[in-house]
C-alpha positions, 0 to 999 in steps of 0.5 A: 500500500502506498502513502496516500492509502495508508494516510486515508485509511483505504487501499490505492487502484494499484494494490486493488488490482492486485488483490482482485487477480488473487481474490477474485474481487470485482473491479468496478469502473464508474466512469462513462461508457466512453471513458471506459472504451478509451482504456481501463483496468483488465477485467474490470466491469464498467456501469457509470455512476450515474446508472447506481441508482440503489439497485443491484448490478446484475454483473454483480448479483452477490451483495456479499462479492468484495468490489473494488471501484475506480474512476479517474480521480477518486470522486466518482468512486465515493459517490459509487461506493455509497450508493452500492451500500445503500443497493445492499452491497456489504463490501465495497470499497473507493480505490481511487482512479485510474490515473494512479494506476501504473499496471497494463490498460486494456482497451 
């Protein structure tokens, strides 16, 4: 974990990858579609934020499934990861964006 996520308390988009490849965690993109097609985290599943409106992802049917949500700065995410909780997701969590992620982009 770098500085940023143990200052703030949470885990950075570089070690959320990370982990997701050993746990199997989601990795959930909330920006645009479009963003989203310009480049984004291998694997990850994309449903913008403005599309969370309290209900479940049907990606995502488990509400106890570890998610790990990203967008390009981080605030996106925060506002992602409260509507989740209120969806009914028990294990979410803000890892920041995309634009501090040093591993592979797929597009």
């Amino acid at each position: 974990m770098n500085i940023f996520g143990n200052l703030f308390g949470g885990m950075n988009i570089n070690d959320a990858y990370a982990q997701a490849k050993e746990n199997g965690a989601v990795l959930l993109d909330v920006r645009s579609k479009e963003e989203f097609k310009g480049g984004h985290l291998p694997k990850a599943i994309n449903v913008p934020v403005e599309k969370l409106d309290g209900s479940k992802i049907k990606q995502v049917p488990d509400l106890n499934k570890k998610i790990y949500v990203y967008c390009l700065s981080g605030a996106r995410a925060r506002n992602a990861v409260t509507a989740l909780k209120h969806a009914g997701y028990t294990d979410v969590t803000s890892v920041g964006g995309i634009n501090a992620y040093h591993g592979p982009i797929q597009r």
